[in-house]
MARFI-153466 format. One record per atom (N, C-alpha, C): chain; y, z, x. Coordinates in Angstrom, 3 decimals, padded with zeros to 6 digits. Last residue first. Example, Ala and Ser with C-alpha at 12.3 -4.5 7.8 and 13.67 -1.06 7.14 Angstrom:
// MARFI-153466
ATOM chaine       yy       zz       xx
ATOM      A -002.250  007.080  012.850
ATOM      A -001.060  007.140  013.670
ATOM      A  000.030  007.870  012.900
ATOM      A -005.690  007.800  013.190
ATOM      A -004.500  007.800  012.300
ATOM      A -003.300  007.800  013.200
This chain:
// MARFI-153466
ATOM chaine       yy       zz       xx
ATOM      A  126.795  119.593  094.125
ATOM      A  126.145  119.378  092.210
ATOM      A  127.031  118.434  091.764
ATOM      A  128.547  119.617  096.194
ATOM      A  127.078  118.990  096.176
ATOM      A  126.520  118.613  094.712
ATOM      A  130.546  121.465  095.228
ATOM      A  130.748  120.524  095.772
ATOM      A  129.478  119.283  095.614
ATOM      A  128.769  124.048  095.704
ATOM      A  129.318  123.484  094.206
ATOM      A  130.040  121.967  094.030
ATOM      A  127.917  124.437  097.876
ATOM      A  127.211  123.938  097.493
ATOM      A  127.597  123.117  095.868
ATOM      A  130.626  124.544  099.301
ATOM      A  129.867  123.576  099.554
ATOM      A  128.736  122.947  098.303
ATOM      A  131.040  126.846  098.103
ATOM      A  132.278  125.789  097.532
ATOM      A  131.443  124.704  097.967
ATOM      A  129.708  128.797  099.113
ATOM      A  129.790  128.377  097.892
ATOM      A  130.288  127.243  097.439
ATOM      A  130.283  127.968  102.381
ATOM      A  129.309  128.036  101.278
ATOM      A  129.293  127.862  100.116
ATOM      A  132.467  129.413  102.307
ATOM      A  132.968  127.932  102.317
ATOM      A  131.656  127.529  101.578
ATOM      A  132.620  131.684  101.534
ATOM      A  133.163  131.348  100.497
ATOM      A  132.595  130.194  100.535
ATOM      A  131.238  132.821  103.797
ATOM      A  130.234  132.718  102.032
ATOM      A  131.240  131.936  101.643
ATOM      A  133.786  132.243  105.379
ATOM      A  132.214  131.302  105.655
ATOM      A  131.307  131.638  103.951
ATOM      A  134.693  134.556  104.331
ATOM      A  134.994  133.012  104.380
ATOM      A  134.383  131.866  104.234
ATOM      A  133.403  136.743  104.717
ATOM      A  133.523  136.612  103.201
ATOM      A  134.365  135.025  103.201
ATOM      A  133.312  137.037  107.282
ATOM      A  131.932  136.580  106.833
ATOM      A  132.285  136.199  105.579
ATOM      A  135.911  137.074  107.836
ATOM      A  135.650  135.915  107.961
ATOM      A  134.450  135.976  107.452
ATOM      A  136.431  139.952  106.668
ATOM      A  137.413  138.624  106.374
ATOM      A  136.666  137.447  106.677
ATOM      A  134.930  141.364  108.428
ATOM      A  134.583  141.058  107.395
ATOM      A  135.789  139.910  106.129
ATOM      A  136.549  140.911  110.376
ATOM      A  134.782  140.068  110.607
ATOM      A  134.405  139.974  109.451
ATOM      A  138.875  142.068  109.819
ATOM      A  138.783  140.701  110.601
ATOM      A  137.434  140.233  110.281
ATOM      A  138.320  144.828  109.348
ATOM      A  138.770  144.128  108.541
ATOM      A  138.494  142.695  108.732
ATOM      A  137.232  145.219  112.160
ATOM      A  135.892  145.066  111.317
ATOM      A  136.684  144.648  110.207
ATOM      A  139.215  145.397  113.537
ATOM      A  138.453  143.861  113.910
ATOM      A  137.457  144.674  112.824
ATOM      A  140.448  147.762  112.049
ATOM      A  141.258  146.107  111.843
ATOM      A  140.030  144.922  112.316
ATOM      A  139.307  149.391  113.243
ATOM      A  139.218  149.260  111.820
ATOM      A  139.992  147.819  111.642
ATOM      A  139.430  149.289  116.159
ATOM      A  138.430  148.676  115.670
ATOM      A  138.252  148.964  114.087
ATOM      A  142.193  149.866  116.270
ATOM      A  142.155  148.289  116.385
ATOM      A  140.850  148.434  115.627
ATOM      A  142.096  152.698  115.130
ATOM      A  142.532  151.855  114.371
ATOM      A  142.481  150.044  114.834
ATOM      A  141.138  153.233  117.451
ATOM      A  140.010  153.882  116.162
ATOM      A  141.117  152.540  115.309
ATOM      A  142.527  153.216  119.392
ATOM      A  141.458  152.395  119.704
ATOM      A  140.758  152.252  118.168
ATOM      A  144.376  155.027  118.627
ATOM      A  144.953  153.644  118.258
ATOM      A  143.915  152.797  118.150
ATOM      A  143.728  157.639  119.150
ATOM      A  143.712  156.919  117.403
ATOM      A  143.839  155.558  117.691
ATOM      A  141.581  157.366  121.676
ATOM      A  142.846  158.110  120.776
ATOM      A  142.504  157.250  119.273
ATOM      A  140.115  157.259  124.011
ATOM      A  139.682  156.169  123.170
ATOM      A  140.679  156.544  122.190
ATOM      A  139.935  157.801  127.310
ATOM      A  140.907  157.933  126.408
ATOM      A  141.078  156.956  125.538
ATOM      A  137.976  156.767  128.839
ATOM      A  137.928  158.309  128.583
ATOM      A  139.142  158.758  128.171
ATOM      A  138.001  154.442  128.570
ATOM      A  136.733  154.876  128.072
ATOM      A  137.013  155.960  128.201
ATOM      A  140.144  153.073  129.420
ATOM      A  140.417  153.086  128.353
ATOM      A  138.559  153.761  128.012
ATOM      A  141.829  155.697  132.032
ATOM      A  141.353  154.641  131.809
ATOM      A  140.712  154.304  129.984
ATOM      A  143.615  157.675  133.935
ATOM      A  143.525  157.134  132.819
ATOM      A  142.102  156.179  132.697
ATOM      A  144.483  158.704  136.462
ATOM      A  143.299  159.241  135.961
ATOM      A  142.541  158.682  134.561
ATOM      A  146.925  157.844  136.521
ATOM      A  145.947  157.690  137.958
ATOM      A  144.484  158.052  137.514
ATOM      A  148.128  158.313  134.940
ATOM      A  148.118  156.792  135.018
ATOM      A  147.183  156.782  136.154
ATOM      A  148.789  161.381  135.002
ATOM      A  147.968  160.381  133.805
ATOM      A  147.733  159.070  134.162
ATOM      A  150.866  161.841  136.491
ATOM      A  149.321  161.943  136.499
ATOM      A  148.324  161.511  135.631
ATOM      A  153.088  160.278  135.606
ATOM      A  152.663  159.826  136.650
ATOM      A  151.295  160.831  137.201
ATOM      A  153.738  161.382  132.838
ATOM      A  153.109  159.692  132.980
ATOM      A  152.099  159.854  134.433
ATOM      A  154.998  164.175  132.989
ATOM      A  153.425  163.704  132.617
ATOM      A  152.874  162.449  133.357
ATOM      A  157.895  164.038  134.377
ATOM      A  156.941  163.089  133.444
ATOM      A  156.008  163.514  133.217
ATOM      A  159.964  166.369  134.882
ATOM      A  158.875  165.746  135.591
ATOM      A  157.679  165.486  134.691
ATOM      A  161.779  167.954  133.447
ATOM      A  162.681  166.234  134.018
ATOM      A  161.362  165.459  134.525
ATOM      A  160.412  169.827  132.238
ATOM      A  160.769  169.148  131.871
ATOM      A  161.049  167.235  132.168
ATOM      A  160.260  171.720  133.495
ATOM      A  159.635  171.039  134.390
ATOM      A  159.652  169.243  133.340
ATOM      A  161.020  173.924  131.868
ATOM      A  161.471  173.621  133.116
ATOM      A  161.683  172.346  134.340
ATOM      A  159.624  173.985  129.788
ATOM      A  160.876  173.191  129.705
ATOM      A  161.610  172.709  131.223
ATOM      A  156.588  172.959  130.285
ATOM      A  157.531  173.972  130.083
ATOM      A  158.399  173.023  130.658
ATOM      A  154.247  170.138  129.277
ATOM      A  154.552  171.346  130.005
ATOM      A  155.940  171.496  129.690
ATOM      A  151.741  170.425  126.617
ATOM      A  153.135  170.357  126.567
ATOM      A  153.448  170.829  128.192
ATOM      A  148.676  169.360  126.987
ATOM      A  149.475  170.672  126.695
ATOM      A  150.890  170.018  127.494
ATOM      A  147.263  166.157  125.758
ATOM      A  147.463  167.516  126.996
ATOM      A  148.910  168.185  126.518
ATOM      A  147.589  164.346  123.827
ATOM      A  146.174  165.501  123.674
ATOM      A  146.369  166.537  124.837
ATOM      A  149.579  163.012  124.662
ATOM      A  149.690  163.913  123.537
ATOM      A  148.831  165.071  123.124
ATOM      A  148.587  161.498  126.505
ATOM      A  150.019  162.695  126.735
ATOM      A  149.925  163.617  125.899
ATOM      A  146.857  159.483  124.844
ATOM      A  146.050  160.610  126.155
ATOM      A  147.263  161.728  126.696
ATOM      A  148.926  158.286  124.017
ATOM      A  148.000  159.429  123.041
ATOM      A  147.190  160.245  123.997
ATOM      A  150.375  156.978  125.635
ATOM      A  151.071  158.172  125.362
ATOM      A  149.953  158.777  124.450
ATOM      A  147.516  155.510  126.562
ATOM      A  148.380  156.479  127.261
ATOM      A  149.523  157.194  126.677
ATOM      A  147.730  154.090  124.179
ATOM      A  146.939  154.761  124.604
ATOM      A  147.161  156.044  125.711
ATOM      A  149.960  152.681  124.244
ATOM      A  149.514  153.209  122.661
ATOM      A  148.665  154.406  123.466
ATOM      A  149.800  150.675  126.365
ATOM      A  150.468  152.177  126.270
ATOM      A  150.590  152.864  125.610
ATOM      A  147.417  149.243  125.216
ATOM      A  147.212  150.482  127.245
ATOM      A  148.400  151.440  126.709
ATOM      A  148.272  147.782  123.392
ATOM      A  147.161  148.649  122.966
ATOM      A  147.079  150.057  124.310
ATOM      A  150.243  146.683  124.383
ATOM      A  150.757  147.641  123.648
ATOM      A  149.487  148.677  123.094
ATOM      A  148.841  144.897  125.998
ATOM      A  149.414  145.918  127.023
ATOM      A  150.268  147.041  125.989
ATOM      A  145.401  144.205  126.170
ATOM      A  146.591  144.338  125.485
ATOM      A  147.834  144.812  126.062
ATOM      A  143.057  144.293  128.976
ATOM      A  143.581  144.941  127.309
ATOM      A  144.794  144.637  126.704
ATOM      A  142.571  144.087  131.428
ATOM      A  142.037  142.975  130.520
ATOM      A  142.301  143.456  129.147
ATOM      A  142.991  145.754  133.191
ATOM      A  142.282  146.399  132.408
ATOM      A  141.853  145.524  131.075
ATOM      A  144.970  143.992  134.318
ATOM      A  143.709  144.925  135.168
ATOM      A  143.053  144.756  134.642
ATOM      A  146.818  143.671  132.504
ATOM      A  146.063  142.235  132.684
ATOM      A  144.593  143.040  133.621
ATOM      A  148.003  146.256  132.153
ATOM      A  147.481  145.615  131.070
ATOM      A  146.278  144.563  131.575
ATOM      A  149.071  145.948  134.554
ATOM      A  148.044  146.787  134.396
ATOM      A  147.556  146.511  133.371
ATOM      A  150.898  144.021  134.607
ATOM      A  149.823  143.658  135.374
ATOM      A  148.650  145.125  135.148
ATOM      A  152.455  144.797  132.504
ATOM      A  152.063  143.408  132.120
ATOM      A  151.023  143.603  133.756
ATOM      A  153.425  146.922  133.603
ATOM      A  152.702  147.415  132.497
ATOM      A  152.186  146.042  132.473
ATOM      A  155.339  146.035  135.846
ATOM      A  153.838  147.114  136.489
ATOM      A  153.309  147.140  135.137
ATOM      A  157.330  144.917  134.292
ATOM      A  156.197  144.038  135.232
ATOM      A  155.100  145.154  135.595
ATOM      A  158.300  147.266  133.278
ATOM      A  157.789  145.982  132.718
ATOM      A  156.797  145.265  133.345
ATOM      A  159.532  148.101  136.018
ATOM      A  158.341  148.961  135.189
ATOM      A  157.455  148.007  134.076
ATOM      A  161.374  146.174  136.250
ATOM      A  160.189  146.321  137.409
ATOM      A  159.099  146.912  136.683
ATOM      A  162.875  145.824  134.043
ATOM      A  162.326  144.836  134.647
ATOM      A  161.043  145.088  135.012
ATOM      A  163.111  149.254  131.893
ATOM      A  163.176  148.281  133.135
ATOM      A  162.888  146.885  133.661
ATOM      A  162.342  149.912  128.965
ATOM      A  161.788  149.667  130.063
ATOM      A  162.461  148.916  131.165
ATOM      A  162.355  151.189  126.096
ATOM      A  163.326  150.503  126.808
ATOM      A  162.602  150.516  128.288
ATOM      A  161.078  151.470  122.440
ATOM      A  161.444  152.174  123.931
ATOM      A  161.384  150.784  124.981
ATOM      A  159.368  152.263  119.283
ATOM      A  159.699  150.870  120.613
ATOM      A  160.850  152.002  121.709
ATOM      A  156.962  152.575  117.486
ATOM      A  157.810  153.596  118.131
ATOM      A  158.197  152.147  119.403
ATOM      A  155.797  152.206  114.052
ATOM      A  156.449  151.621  115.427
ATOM      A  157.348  152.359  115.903
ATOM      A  152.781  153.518  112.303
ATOM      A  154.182  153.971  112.712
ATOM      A  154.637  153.105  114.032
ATOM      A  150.071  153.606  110.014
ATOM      A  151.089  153.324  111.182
ATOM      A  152.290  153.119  111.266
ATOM      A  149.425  153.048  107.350
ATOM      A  148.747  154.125  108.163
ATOM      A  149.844  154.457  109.387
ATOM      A  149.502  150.463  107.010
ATOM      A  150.554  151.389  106.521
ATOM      A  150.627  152.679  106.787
ATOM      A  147.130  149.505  108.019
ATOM      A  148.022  149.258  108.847
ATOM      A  149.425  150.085  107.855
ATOM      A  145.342  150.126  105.700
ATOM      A  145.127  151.280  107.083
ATOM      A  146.109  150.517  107.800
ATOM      A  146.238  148.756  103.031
ATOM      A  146.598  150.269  103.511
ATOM      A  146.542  150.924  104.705
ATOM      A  146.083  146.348  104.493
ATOM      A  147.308  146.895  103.921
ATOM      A  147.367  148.094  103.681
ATOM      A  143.182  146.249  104.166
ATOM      A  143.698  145.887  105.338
ATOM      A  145.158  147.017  105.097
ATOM      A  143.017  146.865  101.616
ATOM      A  142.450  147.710  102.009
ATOM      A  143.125  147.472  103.472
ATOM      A  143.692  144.536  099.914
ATOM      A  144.481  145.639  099.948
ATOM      A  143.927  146.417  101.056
ATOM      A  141.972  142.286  101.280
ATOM      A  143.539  142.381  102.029
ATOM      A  144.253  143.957  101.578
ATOM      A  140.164  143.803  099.695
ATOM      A  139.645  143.679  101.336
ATOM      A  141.539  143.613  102.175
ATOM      A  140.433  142.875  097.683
ATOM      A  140.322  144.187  097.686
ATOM      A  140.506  144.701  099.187
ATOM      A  140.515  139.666  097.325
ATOM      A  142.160  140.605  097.119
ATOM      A  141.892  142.127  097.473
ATOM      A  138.081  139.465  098.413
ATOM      A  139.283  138.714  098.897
ATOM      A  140.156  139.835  098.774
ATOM      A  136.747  140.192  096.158
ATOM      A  136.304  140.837  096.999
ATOM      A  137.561  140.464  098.433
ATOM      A  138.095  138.447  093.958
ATOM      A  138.356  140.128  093.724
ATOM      A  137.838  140.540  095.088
ATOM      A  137.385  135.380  095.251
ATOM      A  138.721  136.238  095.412
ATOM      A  138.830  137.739  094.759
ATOM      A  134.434  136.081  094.466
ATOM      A  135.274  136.346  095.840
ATOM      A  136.698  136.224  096.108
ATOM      A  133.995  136.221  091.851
ATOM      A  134.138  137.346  092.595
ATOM      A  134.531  137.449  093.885
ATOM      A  135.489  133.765  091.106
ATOM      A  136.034  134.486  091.043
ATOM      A  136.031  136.179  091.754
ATOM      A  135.211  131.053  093.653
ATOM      A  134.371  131.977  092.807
ATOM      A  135.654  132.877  092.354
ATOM      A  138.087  128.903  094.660
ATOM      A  136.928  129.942  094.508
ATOM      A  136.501  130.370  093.326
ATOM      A  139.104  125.699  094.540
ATOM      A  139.043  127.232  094.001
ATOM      A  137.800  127.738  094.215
ATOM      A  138.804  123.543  096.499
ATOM      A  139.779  124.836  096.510
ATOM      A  139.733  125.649  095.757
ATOM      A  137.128  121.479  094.182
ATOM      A  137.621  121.689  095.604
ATOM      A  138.786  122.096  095.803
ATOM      A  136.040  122.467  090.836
ATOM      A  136.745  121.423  092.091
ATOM      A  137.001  122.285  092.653
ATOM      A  132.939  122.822  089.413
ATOM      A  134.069  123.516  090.004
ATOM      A  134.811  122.530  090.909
C-alpha cells in the first residue's frame, strides 16, 4: 500500500462518522442578536468566570428562560434575564445545547481514535 491511502474500511467508517457529524449539527438553528459594548463586555467576563465559551453560557441561559413559564404580557417590558443570571449556573442548567456540545466532543474523540488506528495502519503497511 503507498503512503496516504487508507484502508478502505476506514475511510467507510471515516465517511459514516462525518455523515453522522453533519446530521446532529443540521439539528441546529443560529439565532444572532445585538448587544451593546458594555453588555458585551459583562458576557466575555462571565463567560471567562465560568471558564465556558461565551456562546455555549448564552445558549444556555436563554434555554434555562425557556424551561420557566412565560410571564404575562404585562410584565412583559421586565426581562426574565435579570433573575436568572443570579441563580444560573452551568450544572443546574445542562439544556439541549450542553447535550449537543457533548455529541460533537464524542464525534471529535471518535474522529481522532479512528485517526490514530488509521495512522497505525498506514504505519504498519509502511514497515512491510
Amino acid at each position: 500500500m503507498t503512503k496516504g491511502k487508507r484502508p478502505a474500511h476506514i475511510n467507510k467508517a471515516m465517511k459514516e462518522l462525518r455523515s453522522y457529524a453533519r446530521s446532529e449539527m443540521a439539528k441546529t438553528e443560529i439565532v444572532q442578536f445585538r448587544v451593546d459594548q458594555s453588555d458585551f463586555e459583562r458576557l466575555v467576563e462571565a463567560a471567562s468566570q465560568l471558564e465556558m465559551p461565551m456562546g455555549a453560557m448564552v445558549r444556555q441561559w436563554v434555554i434555562a428562560n425557556l424551561n420557566k413559564p412565560l410571564p404575562s404580557k404585562k410584565s412583559n417590558s421586565q426581562l426574565i434575564v435579570a433573575e436568572t443570571t443570579s441563580s444560573w449556573s452551568p450544572s443546574n442548567s445542562p439544556g439541549r445545547a450542553a447535550h449537543n456540545i457533548d455529541d460533537i466532543n464524542q464525534v471529535k474523540a471518535e474522529l481522532s481514535r479512528l485517526r490514530k488506528r488509521m495512522d497505525k495502519l498506514e504505519s504498519r503497511q509502511t514497515d512491510k
